[in-house]
C-alpha angles and dihedrals in degrees: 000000000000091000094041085055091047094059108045081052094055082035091049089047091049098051078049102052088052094053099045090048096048091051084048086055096035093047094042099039103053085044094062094044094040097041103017105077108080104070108102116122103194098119088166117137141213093270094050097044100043116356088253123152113241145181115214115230116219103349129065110266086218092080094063091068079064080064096068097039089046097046136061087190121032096193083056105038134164103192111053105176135266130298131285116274121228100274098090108039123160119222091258094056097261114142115223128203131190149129134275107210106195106211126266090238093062096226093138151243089303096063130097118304131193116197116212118217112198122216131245105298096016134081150175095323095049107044092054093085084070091064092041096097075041108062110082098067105021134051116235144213124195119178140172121251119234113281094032126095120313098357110086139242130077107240141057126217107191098265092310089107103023087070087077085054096058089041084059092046098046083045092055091046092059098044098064111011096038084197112189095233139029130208125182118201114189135192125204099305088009095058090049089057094046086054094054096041091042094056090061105025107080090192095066096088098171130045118189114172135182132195094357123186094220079195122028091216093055086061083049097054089046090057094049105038077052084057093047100260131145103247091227138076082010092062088055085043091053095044099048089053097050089051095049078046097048107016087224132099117248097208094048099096101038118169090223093062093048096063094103088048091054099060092094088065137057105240117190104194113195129192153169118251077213104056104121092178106054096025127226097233091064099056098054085052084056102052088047097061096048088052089053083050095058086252108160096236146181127186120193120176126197118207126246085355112150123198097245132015136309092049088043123230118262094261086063101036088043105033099155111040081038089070092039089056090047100042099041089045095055093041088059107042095035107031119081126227 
């Protein structure tokens, strides 16, 4: 009986200890993908980073020369600005700022425009340098998601939600420039929202998108199993949370599942042969299966390219293939004959 006792008490503090674990992962790690994303300090602006001529998009451009006078360092700023105005709003009352680039050849707000979607921890300043190789023949917006820099709200979903972020903008974009194509190109986090706005938004012509989770849990598992977590139960855990903090459900606009919805639109994916947090291999079964589906689809890799620093992302590693793939791919699919 002793013995018996004994058990069911070492069996009662393991099932404990797993509970209590599992709530631990599941706590701390939704609170770091819901309320994690919006710490980037580089507040630097197109004219800082290129030179380039912009229009600021719901917020008074006035306030960036405030940039310059509040921080010594503009990469690594501390004050970022204030918040966007009310003419960008999402459905669900976020405000959304950004920039409109006209393009270095003059040809107008009409003409071709590529939309960049920045990833989880970045923003408008640093998703520019994707439209670098970009900018001489198409206009370009950058904008920050909610919960980053100068666009309200406080969480991030994944893209669930963001989707609602690039729809404003592209709204936006069509209000007051009417241009006579439309290109998304997404990064990370950035290329899964342009994926779940793009299967339902038939404005959006062009998809390019680098360094995709095609599931959002399999970019869960990656990020445990880095901190030394089991990926399950913690993935369920994570996933649970984010849903109590969000309401919404992480995994319900996975790219992977898009796919049949994508064969109206040219997509160009791009990835690092490095990235140990959305894997390679998922990407090129990805690729596979949107082939199979009659998807018009390119696939560009980039060699030793990682998804962060310090392995560097492909459009540093491969700088300048990296500008070729975009700029050939956009030319094709959004300038007419």
């Amino acid at each position: 009986m002793t013995f018996r006792r004994l058990a069911l008490g070492l069996l009662g503090v393991l099932l404990l200890t797993v509970v209590a674990y599992t709530g631990y992962v599941g706590y701390e790690g939704s609170h770091q993908l819901v309320e994690g994303g919006g710490g980037n300090p580089d507040c630097r602006t197109p004219d800082e980073l290129f030179g380039w001529t912009y229009e600021a998009i719901n917020y008074g451009s006035a306030d960036d020369a405030l940039l310059a006078s509040r921080n010594a360092d503009q990469k690594h700023c501390t004050y970022t600005g204030t918040v966007a105005g009310d003419e960008v709003v999402t459905d669900d009352g976020i405000r959304i700022a950004g920039w409109y680039v006209p393009a270095a050849d003059g040809a107008g707000p009409t003409a071709p425009t590529v939309v960049l979607v920045h990833g989880f921890g970045a923003n408008k300043s640093s998703i520019l340098e994707y439209g670098e190789a970009l900018h001489d023949a198409f206009n370009l917006v950058a904008f920050d998601l909610r919960n980053t820099q100068r666009s309200s709200g406080n969480q991030t979903a994944g893209g669930v939600l963001e989707q609602k972020d690039l729809r404003a903008i592209i709204d936006w974009l069509e209000r007051t420039k009417h241009p006579s194509h439309i290109g998304v190109r997404g990064n990370s986090l950035g290329a899964a929202t342009a994926v779940a706005e793009s299967r339902d938004d038939p404005r959006v012509e062009a998809l390019a998108l680098d360094s995709m989770h095609t599931r959002m849990r399999y970019q869960v598992e990656q990020r445990l199993q880095h901190a030394g977590h089991p990926a399950y139960p913690g993935t369920w855990a994570v996933f649970l949370g984010a849903r109590i903090r969000t309401g919404v459900d992480l995994g319900s606009v996975d790219a992977q599942d898009a796919i049949p919805d994508l064969t109206r639109l040219p997509v160009l994916l791009s990835h690092g042969t490095g990235d140990t947090e959305d894997l390679p291999e998922r990407t090129q079964a990805f690729y596979e299966d949107a082939l199979a589906a009659g998807v018009q689809i390119e696939l560009h890799w980039c060699e030793g390219a990682g998804h962060n620093a310090p392995a560097g992302m492909p459009v540093w590693v491969c700088r300048d293939d990296f500008a070729a793939w975009m700029l050939d791919f956009f030319s094709r699919n959004l300038v007419d004959a």
